[in-house]
C-alpha positions in Angstrom: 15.8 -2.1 -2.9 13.0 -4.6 -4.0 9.5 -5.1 -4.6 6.8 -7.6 -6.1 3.1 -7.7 -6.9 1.0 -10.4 -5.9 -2.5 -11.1 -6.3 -4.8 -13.6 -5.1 -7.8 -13.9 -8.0 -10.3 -15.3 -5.6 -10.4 -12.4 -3.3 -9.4 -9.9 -5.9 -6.4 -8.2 -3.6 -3.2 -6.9 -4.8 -0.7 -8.0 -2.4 2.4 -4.9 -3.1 5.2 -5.9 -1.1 8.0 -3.8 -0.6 12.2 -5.5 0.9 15.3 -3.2 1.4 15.6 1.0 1.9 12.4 3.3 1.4 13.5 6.7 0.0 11.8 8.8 -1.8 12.5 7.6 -5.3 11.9 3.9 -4.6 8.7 4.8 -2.8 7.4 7.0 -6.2 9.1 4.0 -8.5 6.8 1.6 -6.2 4.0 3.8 -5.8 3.8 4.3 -9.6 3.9 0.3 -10.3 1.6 -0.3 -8.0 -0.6 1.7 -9.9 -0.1 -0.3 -12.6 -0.8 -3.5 -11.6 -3.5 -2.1 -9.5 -5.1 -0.9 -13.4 -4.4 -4.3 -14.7 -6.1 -6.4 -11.9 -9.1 -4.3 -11.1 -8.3 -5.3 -7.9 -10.8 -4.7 -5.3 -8.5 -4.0 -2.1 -4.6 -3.9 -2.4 -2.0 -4.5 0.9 1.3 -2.4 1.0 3.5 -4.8 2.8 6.4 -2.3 4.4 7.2 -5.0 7.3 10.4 -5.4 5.5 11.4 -2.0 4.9 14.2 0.3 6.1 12.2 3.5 6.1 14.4 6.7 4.8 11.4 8.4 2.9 11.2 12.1 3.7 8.2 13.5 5.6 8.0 16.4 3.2 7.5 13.4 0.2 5.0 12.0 1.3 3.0 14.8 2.4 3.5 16.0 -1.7 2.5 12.3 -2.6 -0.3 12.6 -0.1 -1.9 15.8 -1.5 -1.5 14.5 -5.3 -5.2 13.0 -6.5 -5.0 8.8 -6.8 -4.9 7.7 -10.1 -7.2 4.7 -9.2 -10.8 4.8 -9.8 -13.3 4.9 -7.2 -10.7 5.7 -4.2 -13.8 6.2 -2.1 -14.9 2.7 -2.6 -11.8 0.2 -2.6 -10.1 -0.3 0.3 -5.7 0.0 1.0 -4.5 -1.2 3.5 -0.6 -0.3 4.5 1.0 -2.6 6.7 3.6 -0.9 8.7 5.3 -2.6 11.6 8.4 -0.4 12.9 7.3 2.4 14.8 9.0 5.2 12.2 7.3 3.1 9.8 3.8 3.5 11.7 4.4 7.0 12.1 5.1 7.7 8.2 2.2 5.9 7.0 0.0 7.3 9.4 1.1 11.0 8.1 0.5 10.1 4.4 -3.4 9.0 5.8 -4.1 12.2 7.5 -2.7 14.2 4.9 -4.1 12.6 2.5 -8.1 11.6 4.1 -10.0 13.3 2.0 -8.5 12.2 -1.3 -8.2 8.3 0.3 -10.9 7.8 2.6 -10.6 3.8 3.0 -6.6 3.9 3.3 -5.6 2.4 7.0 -2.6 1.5 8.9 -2.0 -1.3 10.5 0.8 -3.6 11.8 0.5 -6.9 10.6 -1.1 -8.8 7.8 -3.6 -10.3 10.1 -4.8 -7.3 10.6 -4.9 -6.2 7.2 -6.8 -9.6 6.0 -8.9 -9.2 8.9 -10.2 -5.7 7.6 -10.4 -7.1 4.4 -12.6 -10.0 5.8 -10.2 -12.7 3.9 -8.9 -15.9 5.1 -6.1 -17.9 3.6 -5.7 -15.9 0.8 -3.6 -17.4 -2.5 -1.4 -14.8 -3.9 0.3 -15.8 -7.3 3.0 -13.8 -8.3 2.9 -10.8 -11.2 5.0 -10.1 -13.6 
């Protein structure tokens, strides 16, 4: 299990990407560092990078992750974008969205990075690792 933090200063995104088996600890360890960096950058947008993930997260998990109020500020006004390729993947991440709409109204699933920089309206963004 592995993840870094990337974040490209120009278009103020925190790239989180996440390499080896999702369960449910790593995925509160990675949620909760996220939320870190996320704090530290005032990012305006951040990607969740899952291409590289084996999912075994539990369903129950992250409906309870879901339903818990973001730490962020302003959820209703900066963008996340999860980027989910596998279909179990898809599914998972789709789940935490509905179940969690009201308290992350601009969180959205998508497939690839394209299509997360496209909904970001970014182009050849410059991520620089963080520590």
């Amino acid at each position: 299990m592995g993840y870094q933090f990337q974040f490209d200063p120009v278009s103020k995104v925190l790239l989180a990407r996440f390499e080896g088996r999702l369960t449910d600890e790593s995925m509160g360890e990675f949620y909760h560092a996220g939320l870190k960096h996320w704090a530290a950058t005032d990012a305006r947008a951040v990607i969740s990078d899952y291409s590289s993930a084996q999912w075994a997260v539990s369903g129950e998990f992250l409906r309870q992750l879901a339903n818990e109020e973001p730490a962020i500020t302003n959820p209703g006004e900066r963008p996340r974008l999860v980027v989910a390729p596998t279909t179990v993947g898809f599914g998972l991440a789709r789940m935490f969205q509905i179940v969690g709409e009201r308290r992350r109204p601009l969180l959205k699933v998508v497939r690839t990075m394209e299509e997360a920089y496209a909904e970001l309206d970014i182009q050849s963004p410059h991520f620089e690792p963080l520590e």
